[in-house]
Backbone as a chain_set.jsonl record, in Angstrom:
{"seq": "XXXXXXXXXXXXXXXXXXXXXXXXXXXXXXXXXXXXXXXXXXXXXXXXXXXXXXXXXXXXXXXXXXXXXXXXXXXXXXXXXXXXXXXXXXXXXXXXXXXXXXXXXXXXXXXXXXXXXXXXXXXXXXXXXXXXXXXXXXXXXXXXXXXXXXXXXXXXXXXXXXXXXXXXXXXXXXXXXXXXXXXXXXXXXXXXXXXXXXXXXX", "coords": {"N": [[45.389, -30.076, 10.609], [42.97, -27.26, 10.557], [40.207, -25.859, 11.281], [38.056, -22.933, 10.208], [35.389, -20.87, 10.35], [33.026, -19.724, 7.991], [30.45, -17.167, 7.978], [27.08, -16.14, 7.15], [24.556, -13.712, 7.085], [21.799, -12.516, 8.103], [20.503, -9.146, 9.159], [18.723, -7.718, 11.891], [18.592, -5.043, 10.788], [17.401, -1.717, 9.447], [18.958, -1.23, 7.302], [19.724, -3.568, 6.381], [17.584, -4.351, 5.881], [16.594, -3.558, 3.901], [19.008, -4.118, 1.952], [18.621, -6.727, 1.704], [15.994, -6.497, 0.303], [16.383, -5.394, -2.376], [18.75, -6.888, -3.646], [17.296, -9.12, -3.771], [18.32, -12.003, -2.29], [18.807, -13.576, 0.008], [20.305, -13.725, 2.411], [22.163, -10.857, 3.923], [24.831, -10.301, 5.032], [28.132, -10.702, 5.536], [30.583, -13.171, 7.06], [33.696, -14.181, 9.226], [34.379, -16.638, 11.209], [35.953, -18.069, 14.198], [35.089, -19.726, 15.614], [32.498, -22.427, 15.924], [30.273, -21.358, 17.231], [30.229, -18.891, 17.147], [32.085, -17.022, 18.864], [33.21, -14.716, 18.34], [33.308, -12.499, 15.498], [34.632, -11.624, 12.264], [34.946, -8.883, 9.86], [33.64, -6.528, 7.795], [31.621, -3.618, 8.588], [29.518, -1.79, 10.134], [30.17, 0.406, 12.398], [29.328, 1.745, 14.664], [26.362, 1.243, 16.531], [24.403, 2.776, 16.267], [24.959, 4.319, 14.103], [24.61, 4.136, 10.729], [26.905, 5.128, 8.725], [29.137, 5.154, 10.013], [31.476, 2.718, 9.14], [33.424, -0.071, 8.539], [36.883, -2.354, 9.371], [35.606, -4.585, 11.597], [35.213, -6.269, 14.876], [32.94, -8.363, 15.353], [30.332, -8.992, 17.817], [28.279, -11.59, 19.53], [26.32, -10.257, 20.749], [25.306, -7.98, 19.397], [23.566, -8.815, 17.714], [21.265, -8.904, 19.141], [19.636, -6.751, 19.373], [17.193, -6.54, 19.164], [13.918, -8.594, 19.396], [13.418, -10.011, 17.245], [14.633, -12.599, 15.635], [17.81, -13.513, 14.068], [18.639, -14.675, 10.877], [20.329, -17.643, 10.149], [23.371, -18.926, 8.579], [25.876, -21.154, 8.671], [29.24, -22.087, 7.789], [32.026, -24.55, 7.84], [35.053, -24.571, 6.497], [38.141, -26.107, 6.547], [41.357, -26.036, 6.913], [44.84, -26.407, 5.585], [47.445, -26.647, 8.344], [49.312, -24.733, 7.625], [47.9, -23.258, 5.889], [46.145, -21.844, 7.338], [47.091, -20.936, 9.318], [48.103, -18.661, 7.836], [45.394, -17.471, 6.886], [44.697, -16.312, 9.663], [47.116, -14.788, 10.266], [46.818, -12.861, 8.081], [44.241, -11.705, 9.261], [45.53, -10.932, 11.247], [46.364, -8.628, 10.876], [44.74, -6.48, 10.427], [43.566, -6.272, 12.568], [45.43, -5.173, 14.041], [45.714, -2.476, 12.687], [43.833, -1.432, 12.198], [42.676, 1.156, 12.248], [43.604, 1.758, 9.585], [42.078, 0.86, 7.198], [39.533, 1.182, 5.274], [36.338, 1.466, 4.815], [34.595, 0.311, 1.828], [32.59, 2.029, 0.345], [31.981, 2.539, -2.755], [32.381, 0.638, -4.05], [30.36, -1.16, -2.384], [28.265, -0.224, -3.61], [28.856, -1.31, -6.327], [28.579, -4.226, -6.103], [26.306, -5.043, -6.641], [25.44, -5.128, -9.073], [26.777, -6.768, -10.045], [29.685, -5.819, -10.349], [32.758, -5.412, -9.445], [34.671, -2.898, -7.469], [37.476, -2.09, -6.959], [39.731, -0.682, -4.238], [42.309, 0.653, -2.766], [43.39, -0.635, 0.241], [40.415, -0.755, 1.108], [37.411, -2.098, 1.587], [34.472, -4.473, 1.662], [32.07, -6.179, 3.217], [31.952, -9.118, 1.457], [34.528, -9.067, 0.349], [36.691, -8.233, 1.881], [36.065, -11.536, 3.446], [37.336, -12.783, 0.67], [39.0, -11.837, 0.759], [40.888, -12.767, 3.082], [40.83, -15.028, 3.075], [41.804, -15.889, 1.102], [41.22, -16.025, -1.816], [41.017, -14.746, -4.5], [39.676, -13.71, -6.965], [36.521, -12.449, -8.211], [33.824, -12.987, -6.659], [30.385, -13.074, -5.366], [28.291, -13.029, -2.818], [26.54, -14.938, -2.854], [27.536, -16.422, -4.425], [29.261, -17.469, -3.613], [28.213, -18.821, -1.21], [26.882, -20.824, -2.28], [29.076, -22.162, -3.486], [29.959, -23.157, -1.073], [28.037, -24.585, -0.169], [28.156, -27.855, 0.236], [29.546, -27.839, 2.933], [28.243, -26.802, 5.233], [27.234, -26.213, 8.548], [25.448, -25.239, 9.977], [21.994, -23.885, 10.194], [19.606, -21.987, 10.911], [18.591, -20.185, 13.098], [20.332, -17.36, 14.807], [20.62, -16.974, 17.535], [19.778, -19.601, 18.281], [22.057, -20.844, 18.165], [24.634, -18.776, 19.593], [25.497, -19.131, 22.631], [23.989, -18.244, 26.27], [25.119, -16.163, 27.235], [26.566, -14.466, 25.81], [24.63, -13.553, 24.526], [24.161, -11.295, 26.095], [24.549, -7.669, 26.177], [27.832, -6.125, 26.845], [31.149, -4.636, 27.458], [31.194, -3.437, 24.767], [32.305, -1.101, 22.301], [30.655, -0.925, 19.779], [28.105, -0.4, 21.063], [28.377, 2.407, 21.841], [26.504, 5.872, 22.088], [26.282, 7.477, 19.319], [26.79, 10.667, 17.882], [24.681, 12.638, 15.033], [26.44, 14.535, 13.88], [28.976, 13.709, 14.179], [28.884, 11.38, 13.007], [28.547, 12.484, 10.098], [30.812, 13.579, 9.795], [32.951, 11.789, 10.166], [32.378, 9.57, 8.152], [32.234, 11.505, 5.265], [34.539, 12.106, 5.458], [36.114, 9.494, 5.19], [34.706, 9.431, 2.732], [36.645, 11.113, 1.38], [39.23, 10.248, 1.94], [38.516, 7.357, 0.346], [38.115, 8.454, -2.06], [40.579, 9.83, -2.821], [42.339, 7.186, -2.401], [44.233, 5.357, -4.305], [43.001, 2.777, -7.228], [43.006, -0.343, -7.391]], "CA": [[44.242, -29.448, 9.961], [41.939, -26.921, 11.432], [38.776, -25.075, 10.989], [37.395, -21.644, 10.471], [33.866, -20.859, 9.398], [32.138, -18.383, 7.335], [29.114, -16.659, 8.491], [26.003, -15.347, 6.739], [23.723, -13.506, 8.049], [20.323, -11.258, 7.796], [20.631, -8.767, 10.568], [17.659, -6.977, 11.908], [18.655, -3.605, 10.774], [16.349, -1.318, 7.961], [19.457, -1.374, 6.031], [20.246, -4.906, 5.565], [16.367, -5.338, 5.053], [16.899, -3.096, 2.068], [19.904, -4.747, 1.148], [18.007, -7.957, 0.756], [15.259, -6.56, -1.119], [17.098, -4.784, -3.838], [19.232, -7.926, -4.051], [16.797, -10.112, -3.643], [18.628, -12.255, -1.542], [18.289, -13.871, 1.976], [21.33, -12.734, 3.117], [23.19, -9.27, 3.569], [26.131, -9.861, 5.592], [28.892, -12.188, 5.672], [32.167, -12.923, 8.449], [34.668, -15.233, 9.289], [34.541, -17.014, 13.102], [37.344, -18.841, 14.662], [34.631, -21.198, 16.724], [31.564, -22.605, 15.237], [29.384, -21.186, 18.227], [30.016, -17.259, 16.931], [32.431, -15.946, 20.241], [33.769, -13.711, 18.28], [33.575, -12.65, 14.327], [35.663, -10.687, 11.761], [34.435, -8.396, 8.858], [33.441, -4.999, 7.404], [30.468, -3.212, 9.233], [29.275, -0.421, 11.018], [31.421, 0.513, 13.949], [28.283, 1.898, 15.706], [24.652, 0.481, 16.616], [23.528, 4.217, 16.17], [25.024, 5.15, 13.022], [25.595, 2.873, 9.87], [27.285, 5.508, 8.083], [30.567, 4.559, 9.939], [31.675, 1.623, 9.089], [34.8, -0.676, 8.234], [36.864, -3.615, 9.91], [34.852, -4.953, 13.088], [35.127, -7.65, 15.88], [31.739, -8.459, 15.867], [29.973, -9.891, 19.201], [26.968, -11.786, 18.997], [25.437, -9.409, 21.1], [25.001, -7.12, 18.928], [22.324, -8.917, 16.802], [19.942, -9.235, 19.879], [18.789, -5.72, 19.725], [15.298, -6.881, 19.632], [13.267, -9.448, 19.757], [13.88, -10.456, 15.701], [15.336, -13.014, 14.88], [18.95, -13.395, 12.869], [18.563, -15.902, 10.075], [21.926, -17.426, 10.248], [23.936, -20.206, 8.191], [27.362, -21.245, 9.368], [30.112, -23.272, 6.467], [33.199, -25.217, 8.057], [35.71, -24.477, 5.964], [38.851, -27.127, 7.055], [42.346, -25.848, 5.743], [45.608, -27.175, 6.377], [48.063, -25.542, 9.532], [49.776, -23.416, 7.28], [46.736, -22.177, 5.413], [45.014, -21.892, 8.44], [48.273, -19.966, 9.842], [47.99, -17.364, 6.812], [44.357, -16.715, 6.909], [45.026, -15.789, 10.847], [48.217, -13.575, 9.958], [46.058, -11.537, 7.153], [43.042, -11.163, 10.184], [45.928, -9.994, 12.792], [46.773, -7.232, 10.385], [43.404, -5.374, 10.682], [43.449, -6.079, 14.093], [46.544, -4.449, 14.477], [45.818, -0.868, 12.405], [41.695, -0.96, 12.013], [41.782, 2.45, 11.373], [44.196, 1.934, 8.217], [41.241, -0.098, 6.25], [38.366, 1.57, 4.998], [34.492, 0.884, 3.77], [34.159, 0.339, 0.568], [31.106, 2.078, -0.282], [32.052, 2.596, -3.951], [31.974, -1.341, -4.268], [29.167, -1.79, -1.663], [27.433, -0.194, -4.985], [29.039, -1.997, -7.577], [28.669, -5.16, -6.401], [24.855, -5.407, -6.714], [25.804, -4.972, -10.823], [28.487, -7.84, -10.165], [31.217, -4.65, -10.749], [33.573, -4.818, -7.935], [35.224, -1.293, -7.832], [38.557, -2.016, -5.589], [40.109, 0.332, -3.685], [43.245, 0.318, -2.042], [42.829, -0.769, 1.829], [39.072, -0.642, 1.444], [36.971, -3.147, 1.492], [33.156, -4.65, 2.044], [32.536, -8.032, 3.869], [32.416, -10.16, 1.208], [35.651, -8.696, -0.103], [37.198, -8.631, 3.179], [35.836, -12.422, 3.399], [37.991, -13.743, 0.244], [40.931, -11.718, 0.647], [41.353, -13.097, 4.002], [40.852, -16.439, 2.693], [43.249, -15.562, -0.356], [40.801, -15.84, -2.925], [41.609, -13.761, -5.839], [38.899, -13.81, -7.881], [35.398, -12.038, -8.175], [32.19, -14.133, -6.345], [29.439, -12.353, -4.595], [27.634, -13.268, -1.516], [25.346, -15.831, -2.856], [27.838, -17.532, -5.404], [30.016, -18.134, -1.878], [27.031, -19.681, -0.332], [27.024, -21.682, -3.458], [30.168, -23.151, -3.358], [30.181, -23.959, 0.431], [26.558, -25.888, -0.299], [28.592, -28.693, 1.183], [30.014, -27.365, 4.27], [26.773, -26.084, 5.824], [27.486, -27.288, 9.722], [24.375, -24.725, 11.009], [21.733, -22.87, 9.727], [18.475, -21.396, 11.704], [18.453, -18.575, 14.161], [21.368, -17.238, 15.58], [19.388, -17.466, 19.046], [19.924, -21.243, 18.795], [24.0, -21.151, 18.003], [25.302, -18.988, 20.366], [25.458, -18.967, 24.095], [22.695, -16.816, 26.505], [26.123, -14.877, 28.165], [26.824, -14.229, 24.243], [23.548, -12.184, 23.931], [24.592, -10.15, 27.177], [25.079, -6.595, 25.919], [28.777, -6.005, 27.508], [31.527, -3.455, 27.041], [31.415, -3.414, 23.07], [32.541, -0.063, 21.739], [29.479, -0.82, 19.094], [26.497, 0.563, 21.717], [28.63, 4.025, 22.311], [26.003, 6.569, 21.643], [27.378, 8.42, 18.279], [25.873, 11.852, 17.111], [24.647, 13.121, 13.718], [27.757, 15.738, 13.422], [30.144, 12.552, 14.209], [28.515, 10.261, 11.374], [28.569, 12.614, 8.747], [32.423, 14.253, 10.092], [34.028, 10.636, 9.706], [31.655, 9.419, 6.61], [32.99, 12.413, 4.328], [36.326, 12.18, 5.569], [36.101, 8.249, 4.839], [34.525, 9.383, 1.459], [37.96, 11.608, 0.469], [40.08, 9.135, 1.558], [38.621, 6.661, -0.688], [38.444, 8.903, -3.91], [42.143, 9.806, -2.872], [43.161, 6.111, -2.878], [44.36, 4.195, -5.839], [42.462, 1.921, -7.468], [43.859, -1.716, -7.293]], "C": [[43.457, -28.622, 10.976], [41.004, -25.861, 10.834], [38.705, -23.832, 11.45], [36.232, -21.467, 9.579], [33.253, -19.779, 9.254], [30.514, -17.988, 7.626], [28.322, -15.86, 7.676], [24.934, -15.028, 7.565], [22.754, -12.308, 7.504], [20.136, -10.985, 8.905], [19.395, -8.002, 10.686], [17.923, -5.492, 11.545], [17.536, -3.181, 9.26], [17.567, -1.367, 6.869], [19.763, -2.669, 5.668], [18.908, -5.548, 5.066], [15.914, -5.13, 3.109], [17.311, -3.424, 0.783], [19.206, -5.794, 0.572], [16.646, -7.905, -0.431], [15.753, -5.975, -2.234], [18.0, -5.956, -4.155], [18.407, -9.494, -4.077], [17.462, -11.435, -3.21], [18.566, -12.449, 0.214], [19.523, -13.703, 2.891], [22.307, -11.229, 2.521], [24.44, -9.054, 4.256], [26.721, -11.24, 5.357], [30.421, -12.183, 6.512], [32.469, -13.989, 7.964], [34.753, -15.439, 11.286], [35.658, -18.215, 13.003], [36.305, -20.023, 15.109], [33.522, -21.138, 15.926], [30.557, -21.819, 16.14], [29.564, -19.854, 18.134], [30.831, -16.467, 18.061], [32.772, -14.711, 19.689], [33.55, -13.819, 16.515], [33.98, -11.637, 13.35], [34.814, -10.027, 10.552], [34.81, -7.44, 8.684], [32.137, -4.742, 7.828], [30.334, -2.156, 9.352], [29.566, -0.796, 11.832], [30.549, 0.294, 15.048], [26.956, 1.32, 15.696], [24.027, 2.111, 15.685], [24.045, 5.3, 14.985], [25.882, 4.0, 11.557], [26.402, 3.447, 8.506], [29.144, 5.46, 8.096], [30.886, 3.576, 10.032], [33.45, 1.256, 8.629], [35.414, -1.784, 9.287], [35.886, -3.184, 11.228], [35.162, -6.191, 13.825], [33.951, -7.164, 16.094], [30.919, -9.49, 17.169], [28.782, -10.15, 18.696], [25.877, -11.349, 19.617], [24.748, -8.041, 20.34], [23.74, -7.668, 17.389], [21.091, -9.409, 17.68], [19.655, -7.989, 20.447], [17.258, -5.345, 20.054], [15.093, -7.929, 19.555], [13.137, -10.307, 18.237], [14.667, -11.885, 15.81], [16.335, -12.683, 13.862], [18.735, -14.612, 12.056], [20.124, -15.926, 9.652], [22.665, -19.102, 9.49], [25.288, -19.997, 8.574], [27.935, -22.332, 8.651], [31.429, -23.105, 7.788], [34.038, -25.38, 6.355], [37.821, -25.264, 6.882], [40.394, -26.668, 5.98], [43.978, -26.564, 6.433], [46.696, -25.959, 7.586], [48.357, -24.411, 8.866], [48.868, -22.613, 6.451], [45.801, -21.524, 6.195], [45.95, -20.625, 9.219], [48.054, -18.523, 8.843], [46.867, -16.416, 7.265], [44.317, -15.618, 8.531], [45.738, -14.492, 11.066], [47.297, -12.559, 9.055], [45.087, -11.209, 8.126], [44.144, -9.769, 10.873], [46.514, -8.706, 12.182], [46.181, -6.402, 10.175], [43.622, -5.374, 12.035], [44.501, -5.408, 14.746], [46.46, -2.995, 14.18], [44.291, -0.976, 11.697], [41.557, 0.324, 11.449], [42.933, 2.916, 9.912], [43.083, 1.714, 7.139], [39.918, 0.867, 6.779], [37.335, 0.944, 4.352], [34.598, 1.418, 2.507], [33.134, 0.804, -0.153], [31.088, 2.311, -1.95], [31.77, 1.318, -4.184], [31.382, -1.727, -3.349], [28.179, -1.751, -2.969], [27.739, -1.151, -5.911], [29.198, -3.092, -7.803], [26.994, -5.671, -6.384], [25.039, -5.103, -8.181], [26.595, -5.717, -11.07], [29.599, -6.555, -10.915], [32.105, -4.312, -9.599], [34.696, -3.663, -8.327], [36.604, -1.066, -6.748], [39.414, -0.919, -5.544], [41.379, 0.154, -2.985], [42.804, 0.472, -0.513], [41.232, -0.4, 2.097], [38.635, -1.999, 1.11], [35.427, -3.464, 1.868], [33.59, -5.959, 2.824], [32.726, -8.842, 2.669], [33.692, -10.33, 0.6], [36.734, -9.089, 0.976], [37.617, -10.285, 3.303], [36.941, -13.174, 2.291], [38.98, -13.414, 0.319], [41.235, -12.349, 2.046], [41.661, -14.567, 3.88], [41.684, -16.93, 1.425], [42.66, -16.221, -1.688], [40.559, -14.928, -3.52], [40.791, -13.673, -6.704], [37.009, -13.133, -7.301], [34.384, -13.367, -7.464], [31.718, -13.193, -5.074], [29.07, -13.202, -3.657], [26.523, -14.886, -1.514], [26.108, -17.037, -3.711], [28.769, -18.051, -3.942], [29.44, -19.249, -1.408], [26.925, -21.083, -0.975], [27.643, -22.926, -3.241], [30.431, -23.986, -2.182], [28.91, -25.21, 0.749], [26.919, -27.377, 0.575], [29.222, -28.79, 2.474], [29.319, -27.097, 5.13], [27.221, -26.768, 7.285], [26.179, -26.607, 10.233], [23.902, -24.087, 10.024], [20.069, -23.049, 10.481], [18.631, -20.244, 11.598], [19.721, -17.782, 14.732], [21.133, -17.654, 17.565], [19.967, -18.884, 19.233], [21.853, -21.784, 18.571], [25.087, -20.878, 19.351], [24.454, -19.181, 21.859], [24.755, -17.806, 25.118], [24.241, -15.747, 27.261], [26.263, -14.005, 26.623], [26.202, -12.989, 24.268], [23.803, -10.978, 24.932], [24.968, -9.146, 26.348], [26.579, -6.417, 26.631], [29.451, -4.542, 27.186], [31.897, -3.145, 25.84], [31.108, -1.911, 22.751], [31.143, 0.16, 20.419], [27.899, -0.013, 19.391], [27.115, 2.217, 21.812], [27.601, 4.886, 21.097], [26.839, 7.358, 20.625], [26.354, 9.624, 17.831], [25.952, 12.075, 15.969], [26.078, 13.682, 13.493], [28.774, 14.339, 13.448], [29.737, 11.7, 13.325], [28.967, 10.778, 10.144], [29.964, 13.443, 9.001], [33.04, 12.895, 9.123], [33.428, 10.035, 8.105], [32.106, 9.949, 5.616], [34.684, 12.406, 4.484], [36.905, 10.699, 5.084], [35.874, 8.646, 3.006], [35.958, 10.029, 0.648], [38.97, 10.919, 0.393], [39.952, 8.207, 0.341], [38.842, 6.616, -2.133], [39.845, 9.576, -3.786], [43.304, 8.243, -3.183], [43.002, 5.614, -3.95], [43.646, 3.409, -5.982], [43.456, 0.671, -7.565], [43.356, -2.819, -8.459]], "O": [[43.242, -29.078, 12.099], [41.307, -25.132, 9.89], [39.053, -23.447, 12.566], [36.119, -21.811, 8.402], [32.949, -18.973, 10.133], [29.573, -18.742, 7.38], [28.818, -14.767, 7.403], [24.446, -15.707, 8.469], [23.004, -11.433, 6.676], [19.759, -11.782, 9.764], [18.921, -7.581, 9.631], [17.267, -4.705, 12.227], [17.077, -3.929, 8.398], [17.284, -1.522, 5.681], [20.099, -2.845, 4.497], [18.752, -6.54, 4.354], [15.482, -5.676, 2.094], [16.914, -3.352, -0.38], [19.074, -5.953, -0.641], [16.329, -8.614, -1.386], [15.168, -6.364, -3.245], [18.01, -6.036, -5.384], [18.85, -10.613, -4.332], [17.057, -12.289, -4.0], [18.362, -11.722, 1.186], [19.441, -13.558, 4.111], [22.802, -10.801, 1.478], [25.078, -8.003, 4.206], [26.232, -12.345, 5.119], [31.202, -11.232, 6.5], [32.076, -14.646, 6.999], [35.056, -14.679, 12.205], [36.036, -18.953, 12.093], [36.662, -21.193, 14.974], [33.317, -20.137, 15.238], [29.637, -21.559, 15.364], [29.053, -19.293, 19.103], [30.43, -15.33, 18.309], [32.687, -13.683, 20.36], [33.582, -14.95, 16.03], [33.572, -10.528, 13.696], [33.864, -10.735, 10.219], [35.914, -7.046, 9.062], [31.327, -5.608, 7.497], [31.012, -1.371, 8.689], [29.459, -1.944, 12.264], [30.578, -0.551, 15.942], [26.539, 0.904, 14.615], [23.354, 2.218, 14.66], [23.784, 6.496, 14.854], [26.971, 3.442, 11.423], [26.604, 2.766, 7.5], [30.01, 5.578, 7.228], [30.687, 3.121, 11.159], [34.378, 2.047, 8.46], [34.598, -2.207, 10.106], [35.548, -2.095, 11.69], [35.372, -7.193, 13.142], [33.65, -6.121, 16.674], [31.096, -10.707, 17.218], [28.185, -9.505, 17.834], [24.731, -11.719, 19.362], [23.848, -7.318, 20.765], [23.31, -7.009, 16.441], [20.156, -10.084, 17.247], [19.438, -7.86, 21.651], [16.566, -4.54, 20.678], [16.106, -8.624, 19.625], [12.643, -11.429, 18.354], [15.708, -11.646, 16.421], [16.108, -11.88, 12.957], [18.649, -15.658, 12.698], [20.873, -15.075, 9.172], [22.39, -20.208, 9.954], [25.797, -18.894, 8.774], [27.403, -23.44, 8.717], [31.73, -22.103, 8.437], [33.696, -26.07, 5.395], [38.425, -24.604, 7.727], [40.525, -26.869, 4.773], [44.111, -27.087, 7.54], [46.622, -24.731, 7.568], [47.939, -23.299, 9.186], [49.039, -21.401, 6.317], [44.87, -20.808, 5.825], [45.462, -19.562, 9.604], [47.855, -17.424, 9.361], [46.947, -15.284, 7.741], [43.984, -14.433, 8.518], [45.364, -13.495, 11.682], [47.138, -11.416, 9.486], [44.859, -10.013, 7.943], [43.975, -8.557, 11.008], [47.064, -7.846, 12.871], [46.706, -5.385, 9.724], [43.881, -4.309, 12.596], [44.441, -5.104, 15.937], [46.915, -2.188, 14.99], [43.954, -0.459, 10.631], [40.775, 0.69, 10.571], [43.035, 4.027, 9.391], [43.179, 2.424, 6.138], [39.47, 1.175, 7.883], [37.421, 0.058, 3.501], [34.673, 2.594, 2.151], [32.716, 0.215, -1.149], [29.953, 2.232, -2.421], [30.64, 1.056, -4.594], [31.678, -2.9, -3.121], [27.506, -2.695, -3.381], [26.821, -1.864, -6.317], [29.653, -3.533, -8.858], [26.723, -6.823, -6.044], [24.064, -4.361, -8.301], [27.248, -5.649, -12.112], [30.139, -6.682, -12.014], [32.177, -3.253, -8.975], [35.4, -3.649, -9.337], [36.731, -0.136, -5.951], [39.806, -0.289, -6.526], [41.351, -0.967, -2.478], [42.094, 1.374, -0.07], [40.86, 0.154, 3.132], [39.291, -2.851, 0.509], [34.984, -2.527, 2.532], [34.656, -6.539, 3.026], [33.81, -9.423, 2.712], [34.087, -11.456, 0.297], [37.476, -10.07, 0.913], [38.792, -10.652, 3.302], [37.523, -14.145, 2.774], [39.964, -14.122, 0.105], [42.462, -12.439, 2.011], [42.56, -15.169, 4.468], [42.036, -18.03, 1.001], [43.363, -16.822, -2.5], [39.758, -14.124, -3.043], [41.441, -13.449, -7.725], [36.483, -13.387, -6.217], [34.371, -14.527, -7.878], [32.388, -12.741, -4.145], [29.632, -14.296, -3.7], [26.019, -15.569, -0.621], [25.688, -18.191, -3.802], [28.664, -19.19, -3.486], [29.94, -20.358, -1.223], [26.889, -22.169, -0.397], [27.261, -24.068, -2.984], [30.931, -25.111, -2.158], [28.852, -26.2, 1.478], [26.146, -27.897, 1.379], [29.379, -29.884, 3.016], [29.925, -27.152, 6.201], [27.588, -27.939, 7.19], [25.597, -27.341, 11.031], [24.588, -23.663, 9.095], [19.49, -24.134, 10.541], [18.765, -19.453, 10.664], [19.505, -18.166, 15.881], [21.539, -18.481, 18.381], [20.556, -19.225, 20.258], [22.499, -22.802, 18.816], [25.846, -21.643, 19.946], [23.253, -19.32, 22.091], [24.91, -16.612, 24.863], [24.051, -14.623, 27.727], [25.971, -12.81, 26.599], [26.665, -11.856, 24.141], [23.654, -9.811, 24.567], [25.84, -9.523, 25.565], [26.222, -6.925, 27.694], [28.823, -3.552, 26.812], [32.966, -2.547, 25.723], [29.973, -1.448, 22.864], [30.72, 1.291, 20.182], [27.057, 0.557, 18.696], [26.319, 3.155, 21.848], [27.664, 4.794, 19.871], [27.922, 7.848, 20.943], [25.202, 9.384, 17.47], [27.047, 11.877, 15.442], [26.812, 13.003, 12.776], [29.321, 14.118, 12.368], [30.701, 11.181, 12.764], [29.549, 10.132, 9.274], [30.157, 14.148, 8.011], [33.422, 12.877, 7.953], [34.101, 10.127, 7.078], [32.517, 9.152, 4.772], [35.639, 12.652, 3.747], [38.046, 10.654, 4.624], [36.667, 8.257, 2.148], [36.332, 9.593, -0.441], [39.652, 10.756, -0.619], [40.822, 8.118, -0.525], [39.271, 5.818, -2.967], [40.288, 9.916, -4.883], [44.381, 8.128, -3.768], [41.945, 5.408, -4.547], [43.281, 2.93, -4.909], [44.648, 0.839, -7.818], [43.893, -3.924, -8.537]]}, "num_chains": 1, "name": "protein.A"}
């Protein structure tokens, strides 16, 4: 048997404060970590600190939510599966991690899931989409009915501050701080947007 655990989270950015007030909801993001202590965690994001118009898979560091002095409000579910389910979910990660820039942001179903209307896309995806296909659930549940279901799993929930480790918060060499310019947000953004209304719906 072994463990991997799902991460929610309310990041200091203006868009996820958005997110939570139009969803009224206390969280706006959600991953998948290998260690309970956050070294490393998997999703759909923005690439860059300095532009959240490009987005899609990410290895997220947990340096990158100690941009200021904020607080992350952070719950953490143990999810316990057996080797070979545990083997799968791994194999479906190492296949983003292998062609990242195959898999696109979902922003058609970033919209349509605040209307519960998920709008799938071929090789696109949001986090919490991301989140069950990796976990090979097949079925519609939003961000909060997740939270729901894991109600019994809960192993952490505070600050992020108090989870991980102070080397953690170290800024390092994470491709996430590279300064990005206007002309490069809205180049890849539109070119992200034709792809997606070129791919099939699923």
């Amino acid at each position: 048997m072994k463990d991997i655990y799902i991460v929610f989270l309310a990041s200091n950015y203006k868009t996820s404060a958005f997110i939570r007030k139009f969803t009224r909801y206390k969280f706006s993001h959600v991953a998948l970590s290998e260690t309970p202590n956050l070294e490393k965690m998997y999703s759909f994001a923005r690439k860059y600190k300095s532009t959240p118009l490009v987005s899609g898979f990410v290895i997220e560091l947990p340096s990158r939510y100690f941009i200021s002095e904020k607080k992350v409000p952070t719950k953490i579910c143990r999810v316990t599966l057996s080797d070979d389910e545990y083997n799968e979910v791994m194999a479906r990660i190492e296949v983003f991690k292998k062609k990242p820039e195959q898999y696109k942001y979902n922003y058609f179903s970033a919209l349509a899931y605040w209307f519960k209307k998920p709008f799938h896309k071929k090789d696109a995806f949001i986090c919490i989409e991301f989140v069950l296909y990796a976990l090979g659930i097949d079925e519609f549940v939003t961000m909060k009915e997740l939270e729901k279901r894991l109600s019994d799993s809960v192993v952490f929930e505070g600050t992020m501050d108090e989870i991980v480790n102070d080397k953690a918060k170290i800024i390092g060499n994470d491709a996430y701080f590279e300064k990005k310019t206007v002309w490069f947000a809205l180049k890849n953004f539109t070119l992200d947007i034709v792809k997606l209304l070129r791919s099939p719906n699923t």
